[in-house]
PDB file of N, CA, C, O and CB in Angstrom:
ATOM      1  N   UNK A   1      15.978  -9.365 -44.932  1.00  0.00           N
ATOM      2  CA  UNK A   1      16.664  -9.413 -43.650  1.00  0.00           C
ATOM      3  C   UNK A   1      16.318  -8.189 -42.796  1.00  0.00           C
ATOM      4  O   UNK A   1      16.008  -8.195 -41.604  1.00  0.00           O
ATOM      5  CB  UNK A   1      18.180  -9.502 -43.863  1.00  0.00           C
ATOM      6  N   UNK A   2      16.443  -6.966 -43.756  1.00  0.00           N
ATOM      7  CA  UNK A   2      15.899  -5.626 -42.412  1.00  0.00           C
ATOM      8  C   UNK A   2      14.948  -6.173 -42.033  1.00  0.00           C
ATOM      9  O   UNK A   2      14.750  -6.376 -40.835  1.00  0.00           O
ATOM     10  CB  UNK A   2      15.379  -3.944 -42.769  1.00  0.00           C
ATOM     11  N   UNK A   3      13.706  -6.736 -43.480  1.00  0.00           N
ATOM     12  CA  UNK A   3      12.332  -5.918 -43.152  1.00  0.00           C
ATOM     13  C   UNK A   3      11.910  -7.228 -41.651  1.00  0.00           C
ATOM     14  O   UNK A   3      11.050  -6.955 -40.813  1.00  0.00           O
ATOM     15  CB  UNK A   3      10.813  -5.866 -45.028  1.00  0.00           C
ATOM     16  N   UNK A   4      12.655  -8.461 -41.626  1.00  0.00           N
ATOM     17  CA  UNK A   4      12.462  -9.422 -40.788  1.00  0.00           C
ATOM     18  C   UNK A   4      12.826  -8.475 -39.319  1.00  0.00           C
ATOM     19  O   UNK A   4      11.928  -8.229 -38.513  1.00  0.00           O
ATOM     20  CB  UNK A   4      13.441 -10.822 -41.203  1.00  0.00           C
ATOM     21  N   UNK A   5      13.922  -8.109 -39.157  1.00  0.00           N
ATOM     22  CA  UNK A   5      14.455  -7.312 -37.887  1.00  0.00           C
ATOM     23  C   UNK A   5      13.496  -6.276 -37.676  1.00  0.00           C
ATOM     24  O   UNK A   5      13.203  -6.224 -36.482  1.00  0.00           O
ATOM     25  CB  UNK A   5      15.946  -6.645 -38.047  1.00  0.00           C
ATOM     26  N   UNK A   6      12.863  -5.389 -38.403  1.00  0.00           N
ATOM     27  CA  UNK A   6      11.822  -4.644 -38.244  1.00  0.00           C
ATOM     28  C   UNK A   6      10.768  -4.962 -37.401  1.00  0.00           C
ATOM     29  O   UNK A   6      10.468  -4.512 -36.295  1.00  0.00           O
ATOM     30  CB  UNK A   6      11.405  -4.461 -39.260  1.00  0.00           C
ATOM     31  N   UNK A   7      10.050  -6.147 -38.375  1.00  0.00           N
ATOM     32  CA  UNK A   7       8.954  -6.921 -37.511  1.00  0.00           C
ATOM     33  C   UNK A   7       9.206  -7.362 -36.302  1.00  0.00           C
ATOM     34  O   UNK A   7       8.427  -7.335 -35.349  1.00  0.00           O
ATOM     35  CB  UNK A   7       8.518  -8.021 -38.069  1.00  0.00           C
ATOM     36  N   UNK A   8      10.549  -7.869 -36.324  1.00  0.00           N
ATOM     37  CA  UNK A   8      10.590  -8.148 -34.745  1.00  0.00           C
ATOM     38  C   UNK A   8      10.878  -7.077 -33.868  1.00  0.00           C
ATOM     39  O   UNK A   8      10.631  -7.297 -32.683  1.00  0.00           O
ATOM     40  CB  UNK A   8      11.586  -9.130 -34.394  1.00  0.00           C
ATOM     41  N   UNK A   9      11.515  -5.556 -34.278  1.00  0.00           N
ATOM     42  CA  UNK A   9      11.212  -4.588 -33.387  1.00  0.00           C
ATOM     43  C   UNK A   9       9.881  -4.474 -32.915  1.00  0.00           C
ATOM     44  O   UNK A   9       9.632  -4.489 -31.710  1.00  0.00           O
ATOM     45  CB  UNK A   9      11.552  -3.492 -33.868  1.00  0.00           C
ATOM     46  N   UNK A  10       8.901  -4.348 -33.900  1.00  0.00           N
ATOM     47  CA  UNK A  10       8.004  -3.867 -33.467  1.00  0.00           C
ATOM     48  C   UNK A  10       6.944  -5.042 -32.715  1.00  0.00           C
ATOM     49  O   UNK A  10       5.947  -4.714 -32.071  1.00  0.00           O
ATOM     50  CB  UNK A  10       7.560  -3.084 -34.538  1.00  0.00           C
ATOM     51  N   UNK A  11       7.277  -6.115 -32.887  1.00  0.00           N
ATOM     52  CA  UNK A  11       6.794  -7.062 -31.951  1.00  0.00           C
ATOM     53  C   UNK A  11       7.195  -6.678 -30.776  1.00  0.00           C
ATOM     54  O   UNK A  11       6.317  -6.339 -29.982  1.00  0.00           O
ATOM     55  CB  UNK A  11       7.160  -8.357 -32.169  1.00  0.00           C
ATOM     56  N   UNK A  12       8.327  -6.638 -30.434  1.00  0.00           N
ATOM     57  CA  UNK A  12       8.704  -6.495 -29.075  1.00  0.00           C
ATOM     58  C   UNK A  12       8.404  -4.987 -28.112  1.00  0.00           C
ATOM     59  O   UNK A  12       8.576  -4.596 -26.957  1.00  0.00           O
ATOM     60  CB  UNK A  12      10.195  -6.780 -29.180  1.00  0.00           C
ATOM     61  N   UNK A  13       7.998  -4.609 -29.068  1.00  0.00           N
ATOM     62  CA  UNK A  13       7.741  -2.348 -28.864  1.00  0.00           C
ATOM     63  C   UNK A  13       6.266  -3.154 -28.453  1.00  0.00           C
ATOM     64  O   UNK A  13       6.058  -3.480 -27.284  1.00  0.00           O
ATOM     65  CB  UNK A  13       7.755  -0.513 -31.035  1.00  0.00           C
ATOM     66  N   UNK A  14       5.457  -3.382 -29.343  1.00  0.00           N
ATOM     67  CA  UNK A  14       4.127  -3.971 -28.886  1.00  0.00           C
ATOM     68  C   UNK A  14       4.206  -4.692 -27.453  1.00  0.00           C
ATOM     69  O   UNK A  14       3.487  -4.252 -26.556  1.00  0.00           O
ATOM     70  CB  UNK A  14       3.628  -5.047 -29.988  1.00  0.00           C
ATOM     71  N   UNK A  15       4.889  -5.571 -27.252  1.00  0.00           N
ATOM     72  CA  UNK A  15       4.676  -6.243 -26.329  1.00  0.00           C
ATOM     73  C   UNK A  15       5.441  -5.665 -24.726  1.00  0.00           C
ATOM     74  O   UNK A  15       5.550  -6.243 -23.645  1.00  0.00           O
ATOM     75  CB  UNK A  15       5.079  -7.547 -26.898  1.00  0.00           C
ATOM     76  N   UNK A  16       5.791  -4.548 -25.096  1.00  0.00           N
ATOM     77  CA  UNK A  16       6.857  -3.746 -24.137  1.00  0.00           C
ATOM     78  C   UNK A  16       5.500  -3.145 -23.810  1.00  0.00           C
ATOM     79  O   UNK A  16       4.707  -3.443 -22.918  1.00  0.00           O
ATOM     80  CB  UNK A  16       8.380  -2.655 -24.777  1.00  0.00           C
ATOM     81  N   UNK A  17       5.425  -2.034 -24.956  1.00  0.00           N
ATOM     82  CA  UNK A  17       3.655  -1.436 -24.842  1.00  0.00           C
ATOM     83  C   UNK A  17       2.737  -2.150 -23.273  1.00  0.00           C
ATOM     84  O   UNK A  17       2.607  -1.737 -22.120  1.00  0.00           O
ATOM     85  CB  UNK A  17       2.552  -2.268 -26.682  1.00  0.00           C
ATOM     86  N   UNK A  18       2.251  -3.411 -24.034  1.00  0.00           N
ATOM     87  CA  UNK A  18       1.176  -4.307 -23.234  1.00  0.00           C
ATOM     88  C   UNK A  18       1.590  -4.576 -21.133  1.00  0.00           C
ATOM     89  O   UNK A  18       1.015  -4.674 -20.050  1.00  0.00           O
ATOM     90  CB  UNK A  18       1.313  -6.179 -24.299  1.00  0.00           C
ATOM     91  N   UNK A  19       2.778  -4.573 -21.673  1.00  0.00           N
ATOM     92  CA  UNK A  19       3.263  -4.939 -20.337  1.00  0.00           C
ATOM     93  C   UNK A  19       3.635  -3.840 -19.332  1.00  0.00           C
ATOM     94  O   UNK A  19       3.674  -4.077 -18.124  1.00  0.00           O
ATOM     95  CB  UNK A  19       4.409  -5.747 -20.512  1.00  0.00           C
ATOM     96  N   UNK A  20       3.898  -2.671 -19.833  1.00  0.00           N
ATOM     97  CA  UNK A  20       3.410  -1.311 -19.663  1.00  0.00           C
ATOM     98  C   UNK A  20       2.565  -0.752 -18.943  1.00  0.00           C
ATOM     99  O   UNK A  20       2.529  -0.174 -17.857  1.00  0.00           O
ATOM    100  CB  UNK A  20       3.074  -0.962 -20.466  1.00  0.00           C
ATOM    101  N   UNK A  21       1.707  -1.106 -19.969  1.00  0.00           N
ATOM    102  CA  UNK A  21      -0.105  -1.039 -19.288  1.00  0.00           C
ATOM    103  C   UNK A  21      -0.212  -2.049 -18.230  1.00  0.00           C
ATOM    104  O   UNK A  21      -0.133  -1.460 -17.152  1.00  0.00           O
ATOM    105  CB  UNK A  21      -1.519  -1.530 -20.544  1.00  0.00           C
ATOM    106  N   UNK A  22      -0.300  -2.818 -18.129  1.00  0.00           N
ATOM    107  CA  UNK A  22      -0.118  -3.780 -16.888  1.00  0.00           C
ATOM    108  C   UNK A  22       0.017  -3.385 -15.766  1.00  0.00           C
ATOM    109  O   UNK A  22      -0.839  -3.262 -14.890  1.00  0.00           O
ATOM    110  CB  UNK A  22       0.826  -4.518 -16.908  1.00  0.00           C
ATOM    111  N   UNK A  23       1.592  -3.069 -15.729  1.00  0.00           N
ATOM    112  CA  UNK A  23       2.078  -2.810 -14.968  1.00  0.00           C
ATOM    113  C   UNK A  23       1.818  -1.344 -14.304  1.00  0.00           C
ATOM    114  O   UNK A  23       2.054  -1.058 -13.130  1.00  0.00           O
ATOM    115  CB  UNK A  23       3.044  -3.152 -15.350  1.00  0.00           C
ATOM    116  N   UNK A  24       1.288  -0.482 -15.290  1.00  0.00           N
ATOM    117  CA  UNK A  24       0.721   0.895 -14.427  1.00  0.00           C
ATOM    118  C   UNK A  24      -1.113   0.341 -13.997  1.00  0.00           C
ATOM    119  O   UNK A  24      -1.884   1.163 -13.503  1.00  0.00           O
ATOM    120  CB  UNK A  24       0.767   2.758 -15.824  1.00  0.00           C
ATOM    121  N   UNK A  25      -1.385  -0.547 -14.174  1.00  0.00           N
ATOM    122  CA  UNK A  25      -2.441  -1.102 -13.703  1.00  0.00           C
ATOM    123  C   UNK A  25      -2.072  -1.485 -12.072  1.00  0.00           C
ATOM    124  O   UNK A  25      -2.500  -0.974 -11.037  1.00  0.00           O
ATOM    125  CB  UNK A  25      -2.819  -2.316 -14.673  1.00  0.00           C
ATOM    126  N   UNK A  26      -1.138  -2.555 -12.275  1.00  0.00           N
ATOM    127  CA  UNK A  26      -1.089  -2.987 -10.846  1.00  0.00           C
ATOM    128  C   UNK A  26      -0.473  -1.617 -10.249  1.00  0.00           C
ATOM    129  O   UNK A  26      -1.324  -1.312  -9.413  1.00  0.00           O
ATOM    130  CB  UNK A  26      -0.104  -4.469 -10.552  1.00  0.00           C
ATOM    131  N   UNK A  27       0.126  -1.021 -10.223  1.00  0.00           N
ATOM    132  CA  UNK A  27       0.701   0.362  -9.594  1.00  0.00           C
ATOM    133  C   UNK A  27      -0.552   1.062  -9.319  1.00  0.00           C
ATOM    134  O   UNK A  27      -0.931   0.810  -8.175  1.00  0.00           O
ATOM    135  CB  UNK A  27       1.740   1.321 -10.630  1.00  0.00           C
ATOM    136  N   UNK A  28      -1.072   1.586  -9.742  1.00  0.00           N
ATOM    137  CA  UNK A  28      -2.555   2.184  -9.691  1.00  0.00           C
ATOM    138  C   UNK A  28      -3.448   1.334  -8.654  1.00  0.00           C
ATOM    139  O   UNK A  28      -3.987   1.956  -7.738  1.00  0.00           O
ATOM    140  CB  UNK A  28      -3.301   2.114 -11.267  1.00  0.00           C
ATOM    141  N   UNK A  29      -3.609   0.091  -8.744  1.00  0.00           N
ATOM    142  CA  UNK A  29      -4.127  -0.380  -7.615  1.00  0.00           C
ATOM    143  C   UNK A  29      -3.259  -0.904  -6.582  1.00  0.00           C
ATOM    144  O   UNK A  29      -3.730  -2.001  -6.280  1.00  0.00           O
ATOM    145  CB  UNK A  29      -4.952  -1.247  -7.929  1.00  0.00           C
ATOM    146  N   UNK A  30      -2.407  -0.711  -6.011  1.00  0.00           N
ATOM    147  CA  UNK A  30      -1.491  -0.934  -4.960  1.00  0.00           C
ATOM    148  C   UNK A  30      -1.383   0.235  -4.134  1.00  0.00           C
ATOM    149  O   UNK A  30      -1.341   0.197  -2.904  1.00  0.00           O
ATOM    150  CB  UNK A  30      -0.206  -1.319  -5.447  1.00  0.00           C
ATOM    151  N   UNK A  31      -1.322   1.626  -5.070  1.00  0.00           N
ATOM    152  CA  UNK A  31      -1.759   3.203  -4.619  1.00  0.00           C
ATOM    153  C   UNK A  31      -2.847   2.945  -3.670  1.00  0.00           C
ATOM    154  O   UNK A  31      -2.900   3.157  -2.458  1.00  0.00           O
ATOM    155  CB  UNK A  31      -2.359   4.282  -5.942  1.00  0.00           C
ATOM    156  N   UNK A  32      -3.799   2.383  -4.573  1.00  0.00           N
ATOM    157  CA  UNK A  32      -5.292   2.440  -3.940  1.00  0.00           C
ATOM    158  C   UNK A  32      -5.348   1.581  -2.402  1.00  0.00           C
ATOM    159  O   UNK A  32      -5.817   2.040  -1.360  1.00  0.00           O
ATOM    160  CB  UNK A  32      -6.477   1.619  -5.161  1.00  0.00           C
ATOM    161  N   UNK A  33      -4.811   0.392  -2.566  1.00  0.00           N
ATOM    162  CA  UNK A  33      -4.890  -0.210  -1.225  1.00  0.00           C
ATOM    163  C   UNK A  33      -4.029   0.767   0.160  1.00  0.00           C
ATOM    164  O   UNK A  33      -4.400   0.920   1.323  1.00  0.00           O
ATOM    165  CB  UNK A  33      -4.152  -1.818  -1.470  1.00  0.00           C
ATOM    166  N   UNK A  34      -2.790   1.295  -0.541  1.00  0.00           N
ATOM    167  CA  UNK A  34      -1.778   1.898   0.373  1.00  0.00           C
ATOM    168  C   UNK A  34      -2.974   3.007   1.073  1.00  0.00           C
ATOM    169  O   UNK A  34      -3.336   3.038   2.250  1.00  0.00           O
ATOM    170  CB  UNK A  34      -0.213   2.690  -0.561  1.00  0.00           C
ATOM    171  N   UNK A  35      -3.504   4.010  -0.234  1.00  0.00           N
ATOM    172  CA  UNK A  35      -4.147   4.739   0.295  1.00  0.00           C
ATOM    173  C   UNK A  35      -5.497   4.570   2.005  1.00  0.00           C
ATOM    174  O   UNK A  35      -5.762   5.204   3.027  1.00  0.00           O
ATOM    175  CB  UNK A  35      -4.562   5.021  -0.965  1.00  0.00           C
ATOM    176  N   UNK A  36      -5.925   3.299   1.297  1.00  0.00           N
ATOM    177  CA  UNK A  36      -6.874   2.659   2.071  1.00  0.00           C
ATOM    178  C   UNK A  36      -6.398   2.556   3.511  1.00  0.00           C
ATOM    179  O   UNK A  36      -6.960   2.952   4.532  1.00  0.00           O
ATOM    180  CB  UNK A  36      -7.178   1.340   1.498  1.00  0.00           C
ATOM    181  N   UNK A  37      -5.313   1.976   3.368  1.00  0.00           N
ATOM    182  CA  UNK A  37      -4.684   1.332   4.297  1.00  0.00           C
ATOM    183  C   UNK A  37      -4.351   2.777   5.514  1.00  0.00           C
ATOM    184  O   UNK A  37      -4.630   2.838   6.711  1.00  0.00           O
ATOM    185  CB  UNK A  37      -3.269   0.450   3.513  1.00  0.00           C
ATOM    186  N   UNK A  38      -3.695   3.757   4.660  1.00  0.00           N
ATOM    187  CA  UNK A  38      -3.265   4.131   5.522  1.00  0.00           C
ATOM    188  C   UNK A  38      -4.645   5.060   5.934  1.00  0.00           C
ATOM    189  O   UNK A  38      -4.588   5.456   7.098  1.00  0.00           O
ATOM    190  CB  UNK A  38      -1.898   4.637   5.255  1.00  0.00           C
ATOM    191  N   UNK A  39      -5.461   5.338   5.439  1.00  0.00           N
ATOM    192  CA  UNK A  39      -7.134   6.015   6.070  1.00  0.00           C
ATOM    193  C   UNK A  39      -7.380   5.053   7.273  1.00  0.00           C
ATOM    194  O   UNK A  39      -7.399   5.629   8.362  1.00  0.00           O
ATOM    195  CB  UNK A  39      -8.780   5.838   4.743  1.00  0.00           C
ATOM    196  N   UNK A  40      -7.566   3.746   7.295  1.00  0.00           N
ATOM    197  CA  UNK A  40      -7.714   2.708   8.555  1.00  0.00           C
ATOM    198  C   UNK A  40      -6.531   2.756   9.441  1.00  0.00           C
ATOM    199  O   UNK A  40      -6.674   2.301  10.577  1.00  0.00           O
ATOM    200  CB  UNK A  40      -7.867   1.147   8.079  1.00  0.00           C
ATOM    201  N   UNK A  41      -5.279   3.283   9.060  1.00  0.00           N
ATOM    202  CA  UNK A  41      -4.573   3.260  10.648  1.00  0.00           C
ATOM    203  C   UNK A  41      -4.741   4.302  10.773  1.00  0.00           C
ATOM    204  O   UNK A  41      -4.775   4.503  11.986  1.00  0.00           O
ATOM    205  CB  UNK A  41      -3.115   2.889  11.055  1.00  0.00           C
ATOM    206  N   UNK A  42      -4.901   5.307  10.180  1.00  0.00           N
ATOM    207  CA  UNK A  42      -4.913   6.782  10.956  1.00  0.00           C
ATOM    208  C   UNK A  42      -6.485   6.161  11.757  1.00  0.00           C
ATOM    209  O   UNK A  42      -6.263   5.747  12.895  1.00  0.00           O
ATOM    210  CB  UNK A  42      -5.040   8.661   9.608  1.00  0.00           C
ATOM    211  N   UNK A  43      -7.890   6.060  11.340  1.00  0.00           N
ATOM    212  CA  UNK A  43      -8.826   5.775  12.078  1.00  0.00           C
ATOM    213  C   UNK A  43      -8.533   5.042  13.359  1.00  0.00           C
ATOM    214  O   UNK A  43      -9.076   5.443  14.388  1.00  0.00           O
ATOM    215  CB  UNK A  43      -9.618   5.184  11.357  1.00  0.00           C
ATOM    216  N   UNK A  44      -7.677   3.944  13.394  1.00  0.00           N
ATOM    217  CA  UNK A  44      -7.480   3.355  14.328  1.00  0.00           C
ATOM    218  C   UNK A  44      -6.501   4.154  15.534  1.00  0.00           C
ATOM    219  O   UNK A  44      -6.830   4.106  16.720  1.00  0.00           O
ATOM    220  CB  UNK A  44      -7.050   2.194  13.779  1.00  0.00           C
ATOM    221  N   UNK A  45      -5.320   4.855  15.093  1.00  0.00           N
ATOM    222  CA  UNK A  45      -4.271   5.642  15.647  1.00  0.00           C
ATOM    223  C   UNK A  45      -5.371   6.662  16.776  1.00  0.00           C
ATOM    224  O   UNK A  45      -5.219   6.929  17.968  1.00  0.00           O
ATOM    225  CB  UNK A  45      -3.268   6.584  14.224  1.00  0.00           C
ATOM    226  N   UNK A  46      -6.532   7.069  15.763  1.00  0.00           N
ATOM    227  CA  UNK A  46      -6.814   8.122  16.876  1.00  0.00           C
ATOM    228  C   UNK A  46      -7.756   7.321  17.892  1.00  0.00           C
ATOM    229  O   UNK A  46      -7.817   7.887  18.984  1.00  0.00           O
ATOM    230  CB  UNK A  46      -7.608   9.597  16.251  1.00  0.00           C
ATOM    231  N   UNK A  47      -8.447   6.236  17.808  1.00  0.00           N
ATOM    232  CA  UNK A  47      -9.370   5.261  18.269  1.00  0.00           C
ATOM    233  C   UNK A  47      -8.538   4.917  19.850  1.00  0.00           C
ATOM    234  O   UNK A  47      -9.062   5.109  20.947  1.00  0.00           O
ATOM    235  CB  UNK A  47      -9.539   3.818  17.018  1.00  0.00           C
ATOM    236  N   UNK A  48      -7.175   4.387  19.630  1.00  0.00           N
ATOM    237  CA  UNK A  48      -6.303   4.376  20.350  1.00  0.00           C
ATOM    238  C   UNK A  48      -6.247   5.631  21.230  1.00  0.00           C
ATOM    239  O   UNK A  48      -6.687   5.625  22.380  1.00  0.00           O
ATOM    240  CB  UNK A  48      -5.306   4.115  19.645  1.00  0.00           C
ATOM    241  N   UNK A  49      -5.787   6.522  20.753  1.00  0.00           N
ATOM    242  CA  UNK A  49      -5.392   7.710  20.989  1.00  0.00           C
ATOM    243  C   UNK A  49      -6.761   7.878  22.340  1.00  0.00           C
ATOM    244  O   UNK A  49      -6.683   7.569  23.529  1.00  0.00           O
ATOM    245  CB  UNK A  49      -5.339   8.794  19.406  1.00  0.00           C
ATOM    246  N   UNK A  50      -7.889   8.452  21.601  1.00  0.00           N
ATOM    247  CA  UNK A  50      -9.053   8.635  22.644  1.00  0.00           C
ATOM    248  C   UNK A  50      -9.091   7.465  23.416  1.00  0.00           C
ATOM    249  O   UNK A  50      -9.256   7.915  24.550  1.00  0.00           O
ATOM    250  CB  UNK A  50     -10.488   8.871  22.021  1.00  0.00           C
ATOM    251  N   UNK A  51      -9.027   5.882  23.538  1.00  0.00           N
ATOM    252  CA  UNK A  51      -8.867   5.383  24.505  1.00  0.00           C
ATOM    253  C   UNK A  51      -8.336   5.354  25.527  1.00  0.00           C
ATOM    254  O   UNK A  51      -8.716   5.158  26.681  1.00  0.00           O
ATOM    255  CB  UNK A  51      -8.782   4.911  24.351  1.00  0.00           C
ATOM    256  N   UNK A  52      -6.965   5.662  24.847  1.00  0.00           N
ATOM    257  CA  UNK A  52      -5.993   6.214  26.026  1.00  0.00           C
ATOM    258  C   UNK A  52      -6.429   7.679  27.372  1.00  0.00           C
ATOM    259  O   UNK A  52      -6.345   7.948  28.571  1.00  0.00           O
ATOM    260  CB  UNK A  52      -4.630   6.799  24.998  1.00  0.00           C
ATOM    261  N   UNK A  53      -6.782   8.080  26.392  1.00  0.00           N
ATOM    262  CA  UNK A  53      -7.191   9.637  26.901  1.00  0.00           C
ATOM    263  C   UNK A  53      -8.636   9.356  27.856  1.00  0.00           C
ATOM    264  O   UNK A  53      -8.480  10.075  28.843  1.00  0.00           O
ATOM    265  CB  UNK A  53      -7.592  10.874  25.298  1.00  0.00           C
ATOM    266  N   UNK A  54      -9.672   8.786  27.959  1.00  0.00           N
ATOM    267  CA  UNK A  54     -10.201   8.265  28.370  1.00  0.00           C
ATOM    268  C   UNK A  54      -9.692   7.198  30.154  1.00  0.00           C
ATOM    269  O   UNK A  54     -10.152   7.166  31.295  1.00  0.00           O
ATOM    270  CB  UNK A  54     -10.493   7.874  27.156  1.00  0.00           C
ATOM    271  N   UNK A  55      -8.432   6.442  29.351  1.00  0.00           N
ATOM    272  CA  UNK A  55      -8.620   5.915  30.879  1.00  0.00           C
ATOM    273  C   UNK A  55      -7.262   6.319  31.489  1.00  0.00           C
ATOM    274  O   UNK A  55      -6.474   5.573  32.071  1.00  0.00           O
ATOM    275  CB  UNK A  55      -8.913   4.121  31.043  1.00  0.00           C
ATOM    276  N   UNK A  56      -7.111   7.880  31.205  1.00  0.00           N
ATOM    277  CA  UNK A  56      -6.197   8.671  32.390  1.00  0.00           C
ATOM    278  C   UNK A  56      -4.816   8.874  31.562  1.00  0.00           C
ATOM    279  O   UNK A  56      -3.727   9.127  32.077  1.00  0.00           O
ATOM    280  CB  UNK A  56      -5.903   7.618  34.038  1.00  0.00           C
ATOM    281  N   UNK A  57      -5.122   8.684  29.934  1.00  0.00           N
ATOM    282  CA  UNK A  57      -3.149   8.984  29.519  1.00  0.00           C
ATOM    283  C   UNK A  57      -2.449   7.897  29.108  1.00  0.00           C
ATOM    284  O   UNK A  57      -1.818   7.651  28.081  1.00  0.00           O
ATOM    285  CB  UNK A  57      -2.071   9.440  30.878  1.00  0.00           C
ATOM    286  N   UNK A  58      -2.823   6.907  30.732  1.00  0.00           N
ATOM    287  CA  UNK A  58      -1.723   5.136  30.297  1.00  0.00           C
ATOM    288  C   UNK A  58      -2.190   4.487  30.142  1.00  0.00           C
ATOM    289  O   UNK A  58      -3.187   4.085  30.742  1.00  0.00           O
ATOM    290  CB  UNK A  58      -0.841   4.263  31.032  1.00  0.00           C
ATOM    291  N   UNK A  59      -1.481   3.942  28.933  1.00  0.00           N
ATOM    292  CA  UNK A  59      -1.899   2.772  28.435  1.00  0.00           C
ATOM    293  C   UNK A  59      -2.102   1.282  29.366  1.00  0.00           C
ATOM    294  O   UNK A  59      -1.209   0.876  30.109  1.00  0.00           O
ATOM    295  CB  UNK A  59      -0.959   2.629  27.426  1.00  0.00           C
ATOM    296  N   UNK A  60      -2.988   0.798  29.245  1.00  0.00           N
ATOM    297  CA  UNK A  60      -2.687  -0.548  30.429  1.00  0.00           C
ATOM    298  C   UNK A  60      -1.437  -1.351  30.163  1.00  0.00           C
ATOM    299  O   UNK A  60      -0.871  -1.778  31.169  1.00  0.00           O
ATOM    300  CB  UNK A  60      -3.954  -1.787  30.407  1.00  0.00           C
ATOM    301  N   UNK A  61      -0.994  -1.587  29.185  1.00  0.00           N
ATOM    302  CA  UNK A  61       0.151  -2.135  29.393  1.00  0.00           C
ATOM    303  C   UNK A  61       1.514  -2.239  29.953  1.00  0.00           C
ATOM    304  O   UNK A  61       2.330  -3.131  30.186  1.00  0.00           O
ATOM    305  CB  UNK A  61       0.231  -2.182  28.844  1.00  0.00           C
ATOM    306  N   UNK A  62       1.384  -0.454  30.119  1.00  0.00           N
ATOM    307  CA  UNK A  62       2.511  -0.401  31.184  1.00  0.00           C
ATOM    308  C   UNK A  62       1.654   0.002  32.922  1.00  0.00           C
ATOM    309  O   UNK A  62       2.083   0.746  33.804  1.00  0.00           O
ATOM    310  CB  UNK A  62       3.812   1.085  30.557  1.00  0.00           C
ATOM    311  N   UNK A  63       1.068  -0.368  32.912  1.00  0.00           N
ATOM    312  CA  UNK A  63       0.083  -0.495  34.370  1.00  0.00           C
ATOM    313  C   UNK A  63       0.665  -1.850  35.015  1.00  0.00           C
ATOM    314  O   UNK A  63       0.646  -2.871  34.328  1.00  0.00           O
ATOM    315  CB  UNK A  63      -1.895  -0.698  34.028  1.00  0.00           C
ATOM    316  N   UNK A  64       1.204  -1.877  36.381  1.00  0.00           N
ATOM    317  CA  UNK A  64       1.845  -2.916  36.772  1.00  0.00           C
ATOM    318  C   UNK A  64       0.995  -3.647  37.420  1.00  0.00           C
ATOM    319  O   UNK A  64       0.110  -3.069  38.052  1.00  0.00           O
ATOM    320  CB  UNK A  64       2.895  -2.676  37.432  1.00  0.00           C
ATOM    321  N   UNK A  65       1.064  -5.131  37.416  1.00  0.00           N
ATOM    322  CA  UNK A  65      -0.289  -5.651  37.979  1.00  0.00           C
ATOM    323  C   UNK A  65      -0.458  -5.797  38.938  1.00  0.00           C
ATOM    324  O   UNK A  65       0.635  -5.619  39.476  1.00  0.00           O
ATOM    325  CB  UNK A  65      -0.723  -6.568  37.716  1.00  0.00           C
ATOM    326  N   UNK A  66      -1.581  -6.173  40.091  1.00  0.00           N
ATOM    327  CA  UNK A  66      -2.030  -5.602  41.168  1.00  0.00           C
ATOM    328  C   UNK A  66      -0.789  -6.198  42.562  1.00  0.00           C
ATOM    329  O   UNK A  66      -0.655  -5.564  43.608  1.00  0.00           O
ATOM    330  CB  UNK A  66      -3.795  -6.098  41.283  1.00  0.00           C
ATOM    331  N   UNK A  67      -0.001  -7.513  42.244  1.00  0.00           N
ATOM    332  CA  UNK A  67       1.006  -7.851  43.029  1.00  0.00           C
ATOM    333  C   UNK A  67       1.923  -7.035  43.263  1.00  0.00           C
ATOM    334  O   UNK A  67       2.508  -7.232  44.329  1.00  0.00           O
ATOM    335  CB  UNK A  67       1.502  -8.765  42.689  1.00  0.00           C
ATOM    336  N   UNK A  68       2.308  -6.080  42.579  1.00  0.00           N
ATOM    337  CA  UNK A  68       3.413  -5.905  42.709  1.00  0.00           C
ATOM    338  C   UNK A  68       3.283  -4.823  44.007  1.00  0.00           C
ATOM    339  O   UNK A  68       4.296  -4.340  44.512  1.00  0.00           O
ATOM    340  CB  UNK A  68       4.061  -5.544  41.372  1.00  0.00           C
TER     341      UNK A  68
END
């Protein structure tokens, strides 16, 4: 009867283990995309940024259109 409860500790320690690893797998690559991600909006933020700066500061969107 222990040595049965045993085995099944350690089945489940094993399989805690496996899922473990997994799971610092997907964490590790989710880092990686975040990281990515946020390198392309900063690229884009300043892309923006010098556009703006370029055509005088404002943005066209708050530029009112020629009716008014």
């Amino acid at each position: 009867m222990i040595e049965n409860r045993l085995v099944d500790i350690e089945m489940k320690l094993s399989y805690q283990e496996e899922t473990i690893r997994e799971l610092n797998g997907v964490v590790c690559e989710q880092q990686k995309r975040i990281d990515h991600l946020e390198s392309v909006y900063k690229l884009f933020a300043s892309r923006v940024k010098d556009l703006s700066d370029a055509i005088g500061g404002k943005p066209p969107i708050d530029e009112k259109p020629p009716h008014y």
